[in-house]
C-alpha positions, 0 to 999 in steps of 0.5 A, spaced: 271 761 885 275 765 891 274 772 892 278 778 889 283 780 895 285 788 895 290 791 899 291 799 898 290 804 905 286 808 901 278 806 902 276 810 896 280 805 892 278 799 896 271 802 895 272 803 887 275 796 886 269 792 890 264 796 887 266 795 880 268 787 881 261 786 885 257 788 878 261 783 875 259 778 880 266 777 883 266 777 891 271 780 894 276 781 901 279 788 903 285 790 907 288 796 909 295 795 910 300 789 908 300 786 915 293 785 915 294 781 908 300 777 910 296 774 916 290 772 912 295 769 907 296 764 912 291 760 913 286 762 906 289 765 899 284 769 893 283 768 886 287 774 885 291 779 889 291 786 887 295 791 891 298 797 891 305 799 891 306 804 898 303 803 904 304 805 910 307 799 914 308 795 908 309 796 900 306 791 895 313 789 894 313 786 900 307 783 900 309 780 893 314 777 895 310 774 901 305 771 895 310 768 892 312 764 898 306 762 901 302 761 895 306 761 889 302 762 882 298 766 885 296 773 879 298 779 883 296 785 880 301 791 883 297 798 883 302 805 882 302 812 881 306 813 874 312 816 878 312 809 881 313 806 875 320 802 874 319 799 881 312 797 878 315 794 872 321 791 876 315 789 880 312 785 874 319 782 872 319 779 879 314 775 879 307 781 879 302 778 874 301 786 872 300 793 873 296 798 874 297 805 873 294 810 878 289 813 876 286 808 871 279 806 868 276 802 872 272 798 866 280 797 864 281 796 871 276 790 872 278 787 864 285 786 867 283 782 873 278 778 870 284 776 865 288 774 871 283 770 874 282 766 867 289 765 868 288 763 875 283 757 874 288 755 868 293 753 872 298 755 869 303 755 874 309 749 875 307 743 877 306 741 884 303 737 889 296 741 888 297 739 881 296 731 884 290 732 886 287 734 879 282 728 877 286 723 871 281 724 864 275 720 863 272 718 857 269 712 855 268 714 848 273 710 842 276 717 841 278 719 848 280 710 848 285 712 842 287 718 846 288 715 852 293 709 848 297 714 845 299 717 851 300 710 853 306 709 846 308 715 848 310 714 856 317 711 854 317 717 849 320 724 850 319 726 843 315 734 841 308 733 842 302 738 839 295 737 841 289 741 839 283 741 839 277 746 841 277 751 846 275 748 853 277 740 851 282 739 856 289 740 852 291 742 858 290 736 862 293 732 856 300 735 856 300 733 864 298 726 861 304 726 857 309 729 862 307 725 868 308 719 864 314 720 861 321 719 864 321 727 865 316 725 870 320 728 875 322 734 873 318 740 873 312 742 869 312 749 867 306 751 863 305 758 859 299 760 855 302 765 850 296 768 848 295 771 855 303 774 856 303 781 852 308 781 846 313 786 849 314 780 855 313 774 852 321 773 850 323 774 857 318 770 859 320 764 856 328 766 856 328 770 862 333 776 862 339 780 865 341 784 870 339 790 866 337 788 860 332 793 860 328 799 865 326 795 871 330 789 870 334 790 877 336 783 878 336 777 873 330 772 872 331 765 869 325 764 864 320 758 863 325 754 858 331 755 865 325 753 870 323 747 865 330 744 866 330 736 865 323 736 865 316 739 860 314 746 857 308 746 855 306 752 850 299 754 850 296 757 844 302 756 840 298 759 834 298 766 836 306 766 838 308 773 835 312 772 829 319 774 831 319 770 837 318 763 833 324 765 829 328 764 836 323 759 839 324 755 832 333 756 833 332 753 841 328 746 838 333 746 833 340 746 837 338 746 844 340 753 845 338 760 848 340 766 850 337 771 856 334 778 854 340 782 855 345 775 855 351 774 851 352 767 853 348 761 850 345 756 855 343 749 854 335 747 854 333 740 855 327 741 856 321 736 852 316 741 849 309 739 848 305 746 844 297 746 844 292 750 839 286 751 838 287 755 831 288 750 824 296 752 824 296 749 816 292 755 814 295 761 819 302 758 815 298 759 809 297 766 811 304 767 813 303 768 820 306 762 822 313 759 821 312 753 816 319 750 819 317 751 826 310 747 824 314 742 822 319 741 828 312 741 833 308 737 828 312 730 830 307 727 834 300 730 833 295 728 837 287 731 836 282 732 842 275 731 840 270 736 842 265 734 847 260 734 842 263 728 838 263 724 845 256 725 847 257 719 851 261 721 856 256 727 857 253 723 863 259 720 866 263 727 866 257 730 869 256 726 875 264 727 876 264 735 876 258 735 881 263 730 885 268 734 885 263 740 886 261 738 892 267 736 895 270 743 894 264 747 897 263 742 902 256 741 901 253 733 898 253 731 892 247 733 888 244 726 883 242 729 876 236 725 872 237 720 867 231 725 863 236 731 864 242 727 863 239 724 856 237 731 855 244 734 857 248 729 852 244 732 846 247 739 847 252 741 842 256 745 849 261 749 844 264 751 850 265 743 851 268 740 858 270 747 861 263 749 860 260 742 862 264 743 868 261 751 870 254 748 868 256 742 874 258 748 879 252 752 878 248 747 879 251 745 886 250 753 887 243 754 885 239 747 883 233 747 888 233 740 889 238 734 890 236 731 884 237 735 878 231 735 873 231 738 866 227 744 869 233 746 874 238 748 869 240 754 867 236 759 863 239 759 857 240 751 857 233 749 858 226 748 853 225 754 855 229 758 850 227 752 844 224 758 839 231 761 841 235 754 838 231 752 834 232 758 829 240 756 830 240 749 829 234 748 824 232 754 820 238 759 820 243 753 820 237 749 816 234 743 813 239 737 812 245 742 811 244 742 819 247 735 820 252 738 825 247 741 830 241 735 827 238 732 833 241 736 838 235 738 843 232 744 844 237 748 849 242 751 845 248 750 848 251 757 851 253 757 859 259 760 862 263 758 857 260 762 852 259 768 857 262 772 862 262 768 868 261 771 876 262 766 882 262 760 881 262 759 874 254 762 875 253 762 867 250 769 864 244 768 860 243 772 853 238 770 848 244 774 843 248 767 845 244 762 846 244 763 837 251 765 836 253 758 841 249 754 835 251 758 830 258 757 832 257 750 832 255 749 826 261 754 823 266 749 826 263 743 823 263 746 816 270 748 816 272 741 819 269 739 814 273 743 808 265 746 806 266 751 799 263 758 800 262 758 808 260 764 808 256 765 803 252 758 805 251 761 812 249 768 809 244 764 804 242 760 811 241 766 815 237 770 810 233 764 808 231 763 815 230 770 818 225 771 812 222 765 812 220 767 820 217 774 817 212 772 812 210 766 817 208 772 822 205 776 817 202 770 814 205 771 808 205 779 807 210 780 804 210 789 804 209 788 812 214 783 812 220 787 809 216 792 813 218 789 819 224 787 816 227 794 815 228 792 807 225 794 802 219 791 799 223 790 791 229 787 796 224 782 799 221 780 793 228 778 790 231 775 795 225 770 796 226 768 788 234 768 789 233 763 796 227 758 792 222 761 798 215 761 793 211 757 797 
């Protein structure tokens, strides 16, 4: 990942900043002045661009307007005093990721960046040259097959497409699938995650605004609707789209007009819409948290992602792709992985699915020893090591043949960078706390695929049965030491080995 660059003339800042993103493994790069950022602009670009708004010799506007020229979709984060907060603002409407008021809690400060770095490595930016380059989808397994000849019957299609699937499985990747074999291919692809946009700016964000539509609004600015004209607006987390704004995002796909925030005159959209979650939108309908007619305009061809779990096969085929592409961004040769450790991969369960298998490949370009990767060079959390770890989630606590959904899979537990906060190069984090959750998320996936009653009270009974079941084998059936250790009571113990058939 590239660094964090920070552009503010106060070195206490600058000092405050590095500090602060070093603990969280982010690399970093100072500057003193705009001149001196403008000049590295030309030959490299960072991850995020954090810089203050008044400088001597240069503002922050200045440069964000630089920014937009030289590397568009860059996140740039504005710093500013409160007394500069509409500039801030008509900052941000022109193109700033956010702003960040001066002073501020740098734990708030550092949360802020990290989302404007996961929303750098979505890449949800229009569709350009560099998008090109981006790998076409593997996969040999029949679902990634059906998936690859869907998109082929819908390459002649313009209809609205919903895709979903888990987090991490490539939704993303698919929409672009579709637009670059559509007969928009063309146009423009313009991407939105609307989970990542705050709600008070989300509508100006899709339906841009007018010249004074509200405080900060110092020039009109064309939303994603207007920037995706004959072309693809792919909506990212549609699920979690505030309810207000479906009503308005439902009457655009029902007549094919909008208007700006502020705007009294209606445009036309011809615009193909293709959305993605990874919510179940019958049951947040059920809820009443999204609009039913709405589910119904999006649903008109669905198409579902598969977890990587449920196409192991293509773990080693992925695997080698990701330490290919690994290498070639770092410049270094590509490392070769074991059949032993490739076998020993595919059995994971990779709740985080792809994007997690892909940070494994760039931690392991980075930190394996050797060039050929075995299973001892893996990240902690991944390897034998942390079986007793595992075992608890994909045998006991999950347990016995009600565990089908995490039967067979090998000792690690699945958690990687995906499932914690990552540092450079997507460098997993390992903590025993989610090594149990990643199983144990895994298993409450499966269960709800399936429609299983009672969820909870099936992985509560699980739970309790497996936690006991460990205590009275290291007491060696003691049941007062047991619940002891337990911190329960020695008639709660006795009972819930009757209510759980634990009696030997």
């Amino acid at each position: 990942m590239k660094p964090i660059w920070i552009v503010d003339d106060d070195q206490s800042i600058r000092w405050v900043l590095e500090k602060a993103l070093a603990r969280e493994n982010f690399a970093t790069r100072s500057f003193a002045n705009v001149r001196e950022a403008s000049a590295a602009l030309d030959h490299d670009s960072p991850q995020v661009l954090v810089s203050d708004i008044r400088m001597p010799g240069g503002s922050g506007l200045e440069l964000l307007q630089t920014v937009r020229d030289k590397v568009p979709g860059l996140p740039v984060i504005i710093m500013t005093a409160f007394s500069d907060l509409d500039s801030a603002v008509a900052a941000f409407q022109g193109g700033a990721f956010e702003y960040l008021a001066k002073p501020f809690d740098v734990d708030k400060a550092v949360e802020l960046i990290r989302r404007a770095v996961d929303e750098s490595m979505r890449g949800e930016q229009t569709w350009d040259d560099r998008v090109a380059e981006a790998p076409e989808m593997l996969g040999q397994a029949p679902a990634m097959q059906d998936m690859f000849r869907a998109i082929g019957r819908l390459s002649h299609s313009a209809a609205t497409v919903l895709i979903t699937g888990e987090s991490g499985t490539g939704k993303e990747l698919v929409a672009r699938a579709l637009h670059r074999h559509s007969p928009r291919a063309n146009g423009p692809f313009i991407a939105l995650n609307t989970a990542a946009i705050p709600k008070d700016l989300l509508e100006s964000e899709l339906f841009g605004h007018e010249r004074g539509a509200f405080t900060g609004a110092q020039a009109m600015r064309q939303g994603r609707f207007e920037q995706a004209e004959n072309g693809t607006l792919f909506l990212d987390e549609i699920g979690d789209m505030p309810f207000d704004l479906q009503t308005r995002l439902l009457r655009v796909l029902s007549d094919g007009q909008f208007y700006r925030v502020g705007g009294h005159n209606p445009l036309r959209a011809n615009v193909r819409v293709i959305a993605a979650t990874h919510q179940n939108l019958e049951s947040r309908v059920r809820q009443g948290l999204f609009r039913e007619d709405l589910y119904h305009r999006l649903n008109v061809i669905r198409l579902r992602l598969p977890a990587l779990r449920e196409r192991s096969e293509d773990i080693p085929l992925l695997t080698r792709h990701f330490l290919q592409k690994s290498a070639r961004d770092l410049g270094v040769e590509s490392k070769r992985v074991s059949e032993e450790a490739l076998a020993y991969l595919a059995s994971l369960p990779f709740p985080g699915n792809v994007r997690q298998l892909e940070n494994l490949a760039n931690w392991l370009t980075v930190m394996a020893p050797a060039q050929t990767i075995e299973i001892k060079d893996l990240p902690p959390d991944l390897g034998p090591a942390q079986a007793g770890v595992s075992d608890l989630a994909s045998g006991a606590a999950l347990g016995g043949a009600g565990g089908e959904g995490l039967a067979g899979s090998a000792p690690g537990n699945g958690a990687s960078a995906a499932a914690h906060p990552a540092g450079a190069a997507g460098v997993p984090v390992a903590t025993t706390v989610s090594a149990w959750e990643g199983g144990l998320r895994t298993e409450v996936a499966r269960m709800l695929r399936e429609n299983a009653a009672d969820v909870m009270d099936e992985l509560a009974r699980r739970f309790e049965a497996a936690v006991i079941r460990e205590a009275l084998d290291f007491t060696r059936g003691r049941k007062v030491e047991a619940a002891e250790r337990l911190g329960i009571g020695r008639n709660t113990i006795t009972r819930k080995i009757q209510e759980l058939n634990l009696e030997p």
